[in-house]
N, C-alpha and C positions, 0 to 999 in steps of 0.2 A: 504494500500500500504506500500510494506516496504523501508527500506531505500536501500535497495540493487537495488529495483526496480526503486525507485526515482532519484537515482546518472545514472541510465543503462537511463532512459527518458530524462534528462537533456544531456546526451553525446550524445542524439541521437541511442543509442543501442537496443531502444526497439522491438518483435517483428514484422514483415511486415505482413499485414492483408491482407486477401482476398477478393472476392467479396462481403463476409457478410458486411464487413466492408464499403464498399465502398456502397452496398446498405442501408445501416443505412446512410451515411452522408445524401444520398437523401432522407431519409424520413425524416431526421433534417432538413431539407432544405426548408420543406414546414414551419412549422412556421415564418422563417428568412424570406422569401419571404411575409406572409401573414403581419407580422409585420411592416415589412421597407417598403411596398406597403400601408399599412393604414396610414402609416406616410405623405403620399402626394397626394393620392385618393381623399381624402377632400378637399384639395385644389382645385383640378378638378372639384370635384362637388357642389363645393360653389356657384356660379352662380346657378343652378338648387336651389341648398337649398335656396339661399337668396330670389329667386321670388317666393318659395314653402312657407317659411317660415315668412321671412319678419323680419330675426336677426336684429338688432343694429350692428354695426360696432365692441362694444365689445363682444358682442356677438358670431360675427363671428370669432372673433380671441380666444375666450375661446373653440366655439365649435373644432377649430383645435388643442387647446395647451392643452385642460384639459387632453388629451390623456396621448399624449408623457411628460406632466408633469408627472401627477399621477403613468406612468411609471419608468420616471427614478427615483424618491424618492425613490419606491418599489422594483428596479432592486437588491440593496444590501442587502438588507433583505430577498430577496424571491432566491437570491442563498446563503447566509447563512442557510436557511429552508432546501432547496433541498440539500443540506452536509451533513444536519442531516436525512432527511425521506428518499431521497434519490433520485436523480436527474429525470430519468424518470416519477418518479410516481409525480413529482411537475407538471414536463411538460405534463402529461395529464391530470393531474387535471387542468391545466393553460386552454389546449385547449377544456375541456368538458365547463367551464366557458364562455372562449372567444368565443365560437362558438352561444351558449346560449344567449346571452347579444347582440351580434353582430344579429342577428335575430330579437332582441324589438327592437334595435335604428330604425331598415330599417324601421320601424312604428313610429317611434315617432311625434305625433300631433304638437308639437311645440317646439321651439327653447330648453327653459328650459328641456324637458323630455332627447332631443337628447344632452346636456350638462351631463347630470347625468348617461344615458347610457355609453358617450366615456369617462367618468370618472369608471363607472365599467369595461368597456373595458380595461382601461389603470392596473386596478388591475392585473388581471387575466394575462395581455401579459409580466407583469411582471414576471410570473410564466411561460412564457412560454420561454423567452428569455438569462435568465444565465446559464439553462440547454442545451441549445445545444452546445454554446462555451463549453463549461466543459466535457461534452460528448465526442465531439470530443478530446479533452486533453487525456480522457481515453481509446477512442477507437485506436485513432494512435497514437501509441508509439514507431513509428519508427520516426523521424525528419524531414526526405525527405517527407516520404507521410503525415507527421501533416504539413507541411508546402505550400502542395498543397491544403489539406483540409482547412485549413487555407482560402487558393485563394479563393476556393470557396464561403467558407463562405462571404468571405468579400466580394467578386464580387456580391454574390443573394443577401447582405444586401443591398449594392449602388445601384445597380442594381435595386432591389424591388423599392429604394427609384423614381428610375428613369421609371418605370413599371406602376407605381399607375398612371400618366395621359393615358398613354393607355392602363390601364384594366377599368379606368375612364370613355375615350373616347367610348373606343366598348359596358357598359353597358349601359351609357346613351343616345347612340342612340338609342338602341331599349328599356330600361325601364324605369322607376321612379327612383330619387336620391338614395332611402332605397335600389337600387341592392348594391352601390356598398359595404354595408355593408353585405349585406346577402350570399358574394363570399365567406366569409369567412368557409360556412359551408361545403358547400363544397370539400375545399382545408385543414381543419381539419378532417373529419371522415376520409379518407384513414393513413393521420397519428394514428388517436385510433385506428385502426385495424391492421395498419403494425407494428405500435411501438414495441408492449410488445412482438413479434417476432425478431425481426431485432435487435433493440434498448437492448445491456447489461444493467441491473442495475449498478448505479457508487454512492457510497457515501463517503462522507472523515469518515477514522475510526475514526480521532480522532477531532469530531466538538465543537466549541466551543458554549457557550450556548449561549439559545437566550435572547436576552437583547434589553424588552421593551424601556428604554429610550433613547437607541441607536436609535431606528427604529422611535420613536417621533420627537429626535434632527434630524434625517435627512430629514424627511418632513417638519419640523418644519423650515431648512436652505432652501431649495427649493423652497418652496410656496408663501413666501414672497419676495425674490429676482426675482421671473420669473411673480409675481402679479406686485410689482413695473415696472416691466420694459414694461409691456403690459399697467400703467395705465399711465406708461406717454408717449406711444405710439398714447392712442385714447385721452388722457386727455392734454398731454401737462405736464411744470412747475407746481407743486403747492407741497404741504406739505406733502401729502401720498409718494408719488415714494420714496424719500428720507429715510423716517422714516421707509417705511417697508423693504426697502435694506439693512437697517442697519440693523432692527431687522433681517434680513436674516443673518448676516454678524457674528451676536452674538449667536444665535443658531449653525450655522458653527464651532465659533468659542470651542464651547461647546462640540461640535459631536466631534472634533479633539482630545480634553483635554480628552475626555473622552476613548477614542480608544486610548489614549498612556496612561492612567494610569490604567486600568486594565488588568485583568490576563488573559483573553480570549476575543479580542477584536472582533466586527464585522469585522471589517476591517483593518486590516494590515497596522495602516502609515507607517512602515518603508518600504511598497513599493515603495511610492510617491519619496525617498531618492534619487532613481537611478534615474538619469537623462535620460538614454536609454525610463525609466517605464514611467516619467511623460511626454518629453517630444512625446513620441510615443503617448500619451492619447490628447495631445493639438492638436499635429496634426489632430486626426481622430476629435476631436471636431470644430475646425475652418473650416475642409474640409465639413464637415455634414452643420455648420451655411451655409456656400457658398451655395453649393447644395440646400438644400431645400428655401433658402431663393430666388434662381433662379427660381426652380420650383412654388415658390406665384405670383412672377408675370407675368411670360412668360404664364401660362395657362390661364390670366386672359384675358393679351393682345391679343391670338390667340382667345380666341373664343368672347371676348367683344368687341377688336376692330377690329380686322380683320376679324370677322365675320366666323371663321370657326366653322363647328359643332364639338359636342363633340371628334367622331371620328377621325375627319381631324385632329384636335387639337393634339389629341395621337398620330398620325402617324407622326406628323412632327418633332417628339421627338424620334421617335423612333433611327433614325442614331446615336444620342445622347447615348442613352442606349446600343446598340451595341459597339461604342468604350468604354464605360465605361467595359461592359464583356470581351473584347478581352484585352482591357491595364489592368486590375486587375490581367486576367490569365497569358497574356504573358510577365510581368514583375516578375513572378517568377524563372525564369532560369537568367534574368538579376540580381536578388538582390543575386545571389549564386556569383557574380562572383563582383560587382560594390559594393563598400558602400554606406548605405542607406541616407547617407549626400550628396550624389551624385544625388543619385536616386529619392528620395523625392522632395529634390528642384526644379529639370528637369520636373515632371511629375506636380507639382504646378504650374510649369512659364506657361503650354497649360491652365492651368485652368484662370490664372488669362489674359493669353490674352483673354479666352473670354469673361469674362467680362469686361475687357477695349472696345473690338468691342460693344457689347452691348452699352456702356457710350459711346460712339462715335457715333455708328450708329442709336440707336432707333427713328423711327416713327411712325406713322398711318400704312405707308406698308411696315414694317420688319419684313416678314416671314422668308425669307432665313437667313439672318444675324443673327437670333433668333435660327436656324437652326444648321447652321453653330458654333454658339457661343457654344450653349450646346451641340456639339460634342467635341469642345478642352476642356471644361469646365469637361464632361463626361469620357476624357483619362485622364485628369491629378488628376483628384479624384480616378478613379477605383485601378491605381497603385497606388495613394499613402496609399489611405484606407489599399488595401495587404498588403504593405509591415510595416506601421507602425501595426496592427494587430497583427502578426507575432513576431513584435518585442516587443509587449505586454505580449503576454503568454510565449517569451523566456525570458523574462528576469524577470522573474517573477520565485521562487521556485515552483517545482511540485506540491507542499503540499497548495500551494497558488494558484491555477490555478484556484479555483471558485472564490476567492477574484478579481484576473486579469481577469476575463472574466466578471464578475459582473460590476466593473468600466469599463472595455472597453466598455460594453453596454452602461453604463449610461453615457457615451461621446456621442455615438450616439445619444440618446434620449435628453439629454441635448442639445446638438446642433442642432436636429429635434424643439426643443422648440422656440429656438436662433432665428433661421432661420428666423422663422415664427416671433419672438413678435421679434424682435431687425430691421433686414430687411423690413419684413415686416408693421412693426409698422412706421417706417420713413418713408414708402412709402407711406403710409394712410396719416401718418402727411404733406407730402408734398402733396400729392392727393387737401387733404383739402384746407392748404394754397392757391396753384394754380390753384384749382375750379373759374371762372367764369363766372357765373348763366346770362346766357344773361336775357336781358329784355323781359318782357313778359310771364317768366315764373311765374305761381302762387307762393306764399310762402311757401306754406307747401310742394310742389314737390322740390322747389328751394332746402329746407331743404333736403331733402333724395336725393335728386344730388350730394348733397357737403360732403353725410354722407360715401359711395361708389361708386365705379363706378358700381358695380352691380346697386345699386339704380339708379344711372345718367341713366343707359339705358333702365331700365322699365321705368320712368318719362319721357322720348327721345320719347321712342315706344308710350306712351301713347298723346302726343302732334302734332297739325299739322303742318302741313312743312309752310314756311321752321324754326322752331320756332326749332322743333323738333329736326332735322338735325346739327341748330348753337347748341345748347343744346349739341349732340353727339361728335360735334366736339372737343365743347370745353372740354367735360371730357378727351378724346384720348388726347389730348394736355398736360389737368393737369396731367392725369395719367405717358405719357412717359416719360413727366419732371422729373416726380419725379422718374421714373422709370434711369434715367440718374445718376442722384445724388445717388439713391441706388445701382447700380451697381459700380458707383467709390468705396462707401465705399467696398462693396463685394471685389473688386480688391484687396485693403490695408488689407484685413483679409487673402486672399490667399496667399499676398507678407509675411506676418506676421507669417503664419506657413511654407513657404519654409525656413525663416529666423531661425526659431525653429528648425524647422528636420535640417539645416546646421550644427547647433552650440549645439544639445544634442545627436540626433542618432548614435549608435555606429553600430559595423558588429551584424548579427544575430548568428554569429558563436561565440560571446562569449559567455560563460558560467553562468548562474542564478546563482545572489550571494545565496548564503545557511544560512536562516535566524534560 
């Protein structure tokens, strides 16, 4: 790309594309959808897995985070890769892999095989996931249509995110947990087939090299700070959380020192400079932590406690996922006209009422208010995802659009992690706490009562009334307690990035500093 081309992209000048162009985004569209849908499928079909498999509580929370870890560590290295070989060809090598692997896990005999699978899964989606942003960067080079494409994107990512219980819901009523990996293959071969048609090759002329110990230092920051935070979610206080947060903290610190003192960095810190850049990245990240961390227990409570199937479960979500589509898309024509310090916070304040309803209302039978919640919860994420996106790759140099698509991702993912080991891990720990094992039940079922609520209600099922019943009750009880207390915090993270996007987001109409 030349500089002539780069200043005409950055003004908005570029030219407007046609149907080619518009049918490429929809073939991008299937990985973003196949991605952000695996990201909370799992959680849907955790139940089914835990009575299939019979995880540990760490367990369960590795089989869901080894994913979206393994992901985001990989997301900046594998769009560094795709600059250099060249975006498309990452992204079907990404999806000949993920399709592949996504086929063994739907097999996998036991807890460990299915950890090692959604860990080569998380490889590959990393190969699939910086090329589509970037793509899109190259293929609309007009400003108006990259910035509906944009909508898009972000809407099928939230969206997916909001998708995965009811693509959840409809396979596990009619098959075994392993379908709802096996969707995947599906929803990849018409991408290998349309791709290398529709889809233009895009690579940066001029890539910087690839540098192993960059790619080290960045799993190396990763894996210990998202280990810690999960060990002291099942484990509690002790000596580990601490000491590997730090070690997280110093590898971090490493990965930084070293991306400002060399001559071709992975990653660009002087992005992070712009306050527009970073604080647009915190937003989409505390909006993802919220989100998915709703998604761990609301799927757990519809079908554990309120007894609905799989299906019913997905449907009742669905209202939910439809305002998140419609406020992603239809706050594009508002963010042309209203500042995104406006629009951000507005579209955060529906999120965070509904998780105060939730902390206020949950019990044994809040279906509706469950309902209810993760539709306000559903519009004030969908816009604010768009518009902070948006404000991602604009403010970001042309020449850096793989670098800002890369870290946009790795918000998602990292916050897909969050969700899950931060929310959900308090919710275990309070689960736990608030467990009271009536009398009468055996020891070692008492144990795997107090371990999950998945466990509490095979041991429930398995006992006679009314032994069985107090048993049931009493997890419903422990579980929305804690379900109460995780939703306040959820709240103070939604209040905490409206406060963000107030005080850093600027208009999308200014111009990318030229680094």
């Amino acid at each position: 790309m030349t500089l002539t081309e780069e200043i005409a992209i950055a003004d908005g000048q570029g030219r407007r594309v046609g149907w080619r162009g518009w049918a490429a985004l929809g073939v991008l569209m299937l990985p973003v959808l196949l991605v952000s849908v695996d990201n909370t499928v799992l959680s849907f079909a955790l139940p089914e897995i835990a009575r299939a498999l019979s995880p540990t509580s760490a367990q369960q929370l590795w089989i869901i985070d080894v994913y979206p870890l393994i992901l985001a560590g990989l997301l900046v290295t594998m769009g560094s890769l795709g600059d250099r070989f060249g975006r498309r060809r990452m992204l079907l090598v990404g999806a000949t892999g993920f399709a592949t692997v996504s086929a063994l896990a739907a097999f996998a005999p036991n807890a460990e095989m299915l950890i090692a699978a959604r860990a080569a899964m998380g490889v590959f989606g990393a190969m699939l996931m910086p090329s589509t942003l970037s793509l899109l960067r190259s293929i609309f080079t007009d400003r108006d249509q990259r910035r509906l494409a944009i909508a898009v994107w972000a809407s099928m990512f939230s969206a997916g995110a909001a998708l995965g219980p009811i693509v959840g819901g409809v396979l596990l009523e009619h098959f075994s947990w392993g379908s709802v990996f096996l969707m995947a293959v599906p929803v990849l071969v018409p991408l290998l087939v349309l791709a290398p048609f529709l889809v233009p090759e895009s690579r940066d002329p001029r890539p910087g090299r690839i540098d192993p110990i960059s790619i080290a230092l960045s799993m190396l920051t990763m894996v210990p700070i998202v280990y810690a935070i999960k060990d002291f979610a099942v484990k509690g206080w002790g000596i580990t959380p601490p000491l590997l947060f730090a070690l997280g903290l110093v590898f971090g610190w490493l990965f930084v020192r070293r991306q400002l003192r060399v001559n071709e960095p992975m990653l660009d810190m002087r992005l992070f400079s712009r306050g527009t850049f970073s604080g647009a990245l915190l937003v989409n990240l505390l909006s993802v932590v919220a989100l998915v961390g709703f998604l761990y227990f609301v799927t757990q409570h519809l079908q554990l406690i309120v007894g609905l199937s799989p299906l019913q479960a997905g449907l009742a979500l669905v209202p939910g996922l439809a305002m998140m589509i419609v406020a992603g898309l239809g706050v594009v024509p508002i963010s042309r006209r209203v500042s995104p310090r406006i629009v951000v916070p507005a579209a955060l304040t529906l999120s965070a009422a509904g998780y105060v309803m939730i902390a206020l209302l949950t019990d044994a039978e809040s279906m509706i208010e469950l309902v209810l919640a993760f539709a306000l919860l559903g519009m004030g994420i969908g816009a604010a995802e768009t518009v902070s996106n948006e404000l991602v790759l604009a403010s970001a140099p042309p020449a850096k659009a793989g670098a800002a698509s890369a870290v946009s991702e790795t918000a998602y993912e990292v916050g897909a992690v969050l969700g899950t080991a931060v929310l959900g891990g308090i919710l275990t720990a309070m689960y736990r706490v608030g467990m009271a094992v009536p009398e009468g039940v055996p020891a070692e079922a008492a144990d795997a009562a107090r371990e999950t609520l998945a466990g509490a209600v095979n041991v429930a099922q398995g006992l006679p009334e009314p032994i069985g019943r107090q048993l049931m009750d009493a997890a419903a009880h422990a579980f929305d307690s804690g379900v109460g207390v995780t939703a306040a915090i959820g709240a103070v993270l939604v209040v905490c990035a409206g406060i963000i996007a107030a005080t850093t987001l600027k208009g999308s109409h200014s111009r990318p500093a030229e680094h």
